[in-house]
C-alpha positions in Angstrom: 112.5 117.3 68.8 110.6 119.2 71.7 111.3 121.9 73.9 111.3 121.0 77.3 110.9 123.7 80.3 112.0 121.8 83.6 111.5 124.1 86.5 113.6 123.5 89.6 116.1 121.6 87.0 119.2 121.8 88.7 117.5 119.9 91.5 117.7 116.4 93.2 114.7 115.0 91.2 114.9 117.8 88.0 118.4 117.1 86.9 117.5 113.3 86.6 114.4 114.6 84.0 117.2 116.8 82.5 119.5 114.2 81.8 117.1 112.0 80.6 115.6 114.0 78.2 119.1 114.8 76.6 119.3 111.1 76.3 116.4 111.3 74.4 117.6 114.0 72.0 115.1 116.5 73.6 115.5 120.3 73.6 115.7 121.8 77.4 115.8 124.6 79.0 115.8 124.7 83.1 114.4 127.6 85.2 116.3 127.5 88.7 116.9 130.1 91.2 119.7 127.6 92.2 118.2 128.2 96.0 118.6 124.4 96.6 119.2 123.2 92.9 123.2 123.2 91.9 124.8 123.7 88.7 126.8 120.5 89.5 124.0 118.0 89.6 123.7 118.4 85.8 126.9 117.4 85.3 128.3 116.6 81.5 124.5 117.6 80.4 125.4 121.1 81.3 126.7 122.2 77.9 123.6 120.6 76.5 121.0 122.8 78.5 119.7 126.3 78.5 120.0 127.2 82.3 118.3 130.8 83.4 118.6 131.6 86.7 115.4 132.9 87.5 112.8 132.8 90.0 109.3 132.0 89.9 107.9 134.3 92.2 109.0 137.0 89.1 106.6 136.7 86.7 107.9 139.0 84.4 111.2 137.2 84.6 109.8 134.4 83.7 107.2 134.5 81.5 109.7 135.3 78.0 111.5 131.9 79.1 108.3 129.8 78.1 107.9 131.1 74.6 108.3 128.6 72.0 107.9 125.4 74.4 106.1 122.4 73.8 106.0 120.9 77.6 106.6 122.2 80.6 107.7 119.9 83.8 107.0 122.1 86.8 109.2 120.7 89.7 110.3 124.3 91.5 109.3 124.1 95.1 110.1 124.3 99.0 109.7 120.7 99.3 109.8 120.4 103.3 107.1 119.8 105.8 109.4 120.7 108.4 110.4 123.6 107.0 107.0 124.6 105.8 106.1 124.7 109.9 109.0 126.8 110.4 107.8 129.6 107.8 104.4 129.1 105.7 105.0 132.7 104.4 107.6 131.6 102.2 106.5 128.3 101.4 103.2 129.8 99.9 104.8 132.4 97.6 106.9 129.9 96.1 104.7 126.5 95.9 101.2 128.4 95.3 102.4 132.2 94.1 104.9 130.4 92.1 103.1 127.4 90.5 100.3 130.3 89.4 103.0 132.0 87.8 103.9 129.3 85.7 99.9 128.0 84.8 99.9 131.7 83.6 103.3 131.7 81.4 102.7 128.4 80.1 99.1 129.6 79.2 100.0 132.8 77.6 102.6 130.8 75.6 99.9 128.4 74.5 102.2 125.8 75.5 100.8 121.9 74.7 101.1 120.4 78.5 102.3 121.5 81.8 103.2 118.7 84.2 103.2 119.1 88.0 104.8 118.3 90.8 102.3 117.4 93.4 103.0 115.7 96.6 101.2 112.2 98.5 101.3 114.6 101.8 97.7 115.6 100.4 96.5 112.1 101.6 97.3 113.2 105.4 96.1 110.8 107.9 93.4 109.6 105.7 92.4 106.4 107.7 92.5 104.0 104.4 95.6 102.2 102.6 96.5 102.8 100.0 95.7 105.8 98.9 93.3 106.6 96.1 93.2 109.9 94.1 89.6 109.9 95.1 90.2 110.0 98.5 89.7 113.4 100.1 92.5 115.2 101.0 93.7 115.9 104.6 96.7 118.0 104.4 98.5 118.3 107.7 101.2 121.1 107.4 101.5 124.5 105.0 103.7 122.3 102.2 100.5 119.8 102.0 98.3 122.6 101.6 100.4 124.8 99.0 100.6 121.6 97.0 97.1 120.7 97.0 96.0 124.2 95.7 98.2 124.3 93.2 97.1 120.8 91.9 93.4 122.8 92.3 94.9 125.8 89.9 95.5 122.9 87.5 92.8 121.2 87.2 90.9 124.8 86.8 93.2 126.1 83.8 92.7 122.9 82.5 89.2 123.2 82.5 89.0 126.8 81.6 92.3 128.2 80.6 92.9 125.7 77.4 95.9 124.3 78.9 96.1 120.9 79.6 97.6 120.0 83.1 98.6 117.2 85.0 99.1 116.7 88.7 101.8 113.9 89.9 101.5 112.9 93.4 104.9 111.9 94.1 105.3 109.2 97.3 108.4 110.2 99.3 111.5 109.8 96.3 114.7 108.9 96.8 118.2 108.3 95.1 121.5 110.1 93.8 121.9 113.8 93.9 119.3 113.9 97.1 121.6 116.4 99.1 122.3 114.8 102.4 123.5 118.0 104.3 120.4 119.8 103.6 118.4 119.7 107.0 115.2 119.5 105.1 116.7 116.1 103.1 115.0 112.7 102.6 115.4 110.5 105.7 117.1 108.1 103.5 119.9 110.0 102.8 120.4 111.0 106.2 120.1 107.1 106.9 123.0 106.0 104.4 125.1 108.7 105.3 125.1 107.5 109.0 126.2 104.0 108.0 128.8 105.7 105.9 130.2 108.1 108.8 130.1 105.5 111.6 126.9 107.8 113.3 123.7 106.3 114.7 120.9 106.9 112.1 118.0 108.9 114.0 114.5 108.0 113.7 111.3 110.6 114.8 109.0 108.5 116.6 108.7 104.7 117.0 109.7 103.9 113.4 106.8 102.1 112.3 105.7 105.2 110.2 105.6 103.8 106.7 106.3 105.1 103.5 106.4 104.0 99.6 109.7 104.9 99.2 110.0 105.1 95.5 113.2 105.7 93.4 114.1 108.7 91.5 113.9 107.0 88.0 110.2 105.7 88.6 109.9 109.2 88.8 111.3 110.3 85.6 109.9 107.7 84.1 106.5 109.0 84.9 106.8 112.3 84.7 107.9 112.0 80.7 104.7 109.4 80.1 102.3 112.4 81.6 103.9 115.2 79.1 102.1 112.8 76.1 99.7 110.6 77.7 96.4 111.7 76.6 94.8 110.2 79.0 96.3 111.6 81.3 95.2 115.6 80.6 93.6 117.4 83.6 93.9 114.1 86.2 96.0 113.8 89.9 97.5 110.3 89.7 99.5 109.2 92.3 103.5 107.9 91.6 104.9 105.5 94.2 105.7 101.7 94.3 102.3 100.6 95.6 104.3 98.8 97.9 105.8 100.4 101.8 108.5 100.0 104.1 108.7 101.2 107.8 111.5 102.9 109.0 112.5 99.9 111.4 112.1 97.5 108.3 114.1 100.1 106.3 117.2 99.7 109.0 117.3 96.3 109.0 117.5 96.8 104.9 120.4 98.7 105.4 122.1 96.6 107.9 121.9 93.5 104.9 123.3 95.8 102.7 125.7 96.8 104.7 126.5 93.8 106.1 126.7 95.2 110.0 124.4 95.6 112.4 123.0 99.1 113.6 120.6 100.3 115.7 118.6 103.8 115.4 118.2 106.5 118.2 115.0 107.9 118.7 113.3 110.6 119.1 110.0 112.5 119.7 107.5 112.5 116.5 107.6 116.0 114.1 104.5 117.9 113.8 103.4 117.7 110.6 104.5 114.3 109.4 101.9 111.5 108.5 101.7 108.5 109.8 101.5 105.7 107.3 101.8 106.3 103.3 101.2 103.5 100.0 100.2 104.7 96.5 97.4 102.9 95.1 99.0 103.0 91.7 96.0 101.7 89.3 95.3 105.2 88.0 98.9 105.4 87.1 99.0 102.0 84.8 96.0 102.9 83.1 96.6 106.6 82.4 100.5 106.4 81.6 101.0 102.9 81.3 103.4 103.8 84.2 105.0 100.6 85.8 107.9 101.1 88.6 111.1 100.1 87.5 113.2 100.0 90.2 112.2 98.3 93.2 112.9 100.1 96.9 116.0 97.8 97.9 117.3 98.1 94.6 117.2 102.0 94.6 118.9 101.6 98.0 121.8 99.9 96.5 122.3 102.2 94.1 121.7 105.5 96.7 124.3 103.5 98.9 126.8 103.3 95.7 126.1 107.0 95.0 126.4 108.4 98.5 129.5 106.4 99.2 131.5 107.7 96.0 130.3 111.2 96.6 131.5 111.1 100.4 134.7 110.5 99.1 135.1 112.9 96.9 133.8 115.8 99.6 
């Protein structure tokens, strides 16, 4: 048995880690500041957890939490461009300040591996599908940016600090416990939650932005491979489907599922989002042996089934 430290693991995409590694008869203790994260997400894994409620722009808060683990799944973020454009003050000192924090408790603590969060926004506009790891990166707003230097902080304790890292450029997840209220949410969520409430889903721009929409447990999947891999130490390898939808093609998706046709308003394009987004996912195979497992339309039927209990029970 391993300890696990799962930052941001009351979150959308850490409680799914969470409860996964319980599953697997893991240790874990989460480090939340419970900003965006909830208690609730973690749900009859709660008891099973060792939940601080800590920060990690405080590195002295933090740093006694990482004695005695094995693997550390860094996942704590303001993960927004939009709201990255509205303050890049505050999405630096948590996404850069904070993911030095943790390189340096995780070092100290001679932990084995530190897995992170990293984001396919790096990519930018990059003129070539699908992206490649080797591609260079054109960040287009402060959360693309803060991400990408962290994955640079990696790859340099790696190198020099004796602790292994690994970066995990996630493409654009989705799936249960994505919080559809939040303003800064996954437009899939805000999608379904439209069909459910009768409203007209709202697209920014003309809709034929694409995306490799790629469900949550893909994810966790991933994420677990790249704590052991050893192939895997020091690299950025990119976690999506290899496959993309458009936000038109997505609507009509949803309009099979469920079984009524809508159409989407429009509106003008958000600075900062990218245009068109598919994970070259070759790195990913080889490295983690990392194949998806649940294909985009499934993921929507089982975002749909979520969504629609949890509305009810609001």
């Amino acid at each position: 048995m391993a300890l696990y430290l799962v930052t941001g693991g009351a979150g959308f995409i850490g409680s799914h880690i969470v409860e996964e590694l319980i599953r697997r008869g893991e240790s874990v203790r989460i480090l939340d500041n419970l900003s965006t994260g909830k208690v609730a997400n973690l749900g009859p894994v709660r008891d099973k957890v060792d939940l601080r409620d800590t920060d990690i722009r405080d590195l002295d808060s933090i740093r006694p939490l990482f004695k005695g683990v094995d693997y550390v799944i860094h996942l704590a973020a303001l993960a927004s461009v939009a709201r990255s454009m509205e303050d890049p003050v505050e999405t630096t000192q948590v996404n850069l300040g904070g993911t030095v924090h943790v390189l340096l408790a995780a070092r100290d603590a001679k932990v084995k591996r530190v897995v992170m969060a990293a984001t396919a926004a790096a990519y930018g506009n990059h003129p070539v599908l699908p992206r490649v790891e080797t591609q260079t990166p054109q960040p287009l707003s402060p959360y693309a940016v803060t991400k990408l230097a962290g994955e640079y902080y990696g790859r340099i304790f790696n190198d020099n600090f004796g602790l292994e890292t690994v970066s995990l450029r996630f493409f654009n997840i989705f799936g249960p416990r994505q919080d559809p209220k939040s303003p800064y949410t996954g437009v899939l969520s805000k999608f379904i939650v439209a069909y459910l409430t009768g409203a007209m889903p709202v697209i920014f721009g003309d809709g034929e932005q694409s995306r490799d929409f790629t469900y949550v447990a893909n994810v966790v999947d991933a994420s677990l491979r790249a704590c052991r891999a050893p192939a895997a130490a020091g690299k950025v390898i990119n976690i999506g489907t290899g496959k993309s939808a458009t936000l038109n093609q997505t609507i009509t998706v949803l309009n099979g599922i469920f079984v009524k046709p809508v159409k989407a308003q429009y509106g003008p394009p958000r600075p900062g989002d990218v245009k068109h987004s598919t994970a070259d996912i070759s790195l990913a195979r080889a490295a983690l042996g990392y194949e998806p497992l649940v294909s985009f339309e499934d993921g929507l039927r089982r975002t749909v089934d979520w969504l629609r209990k949890d509305l009810a029970e609001a």
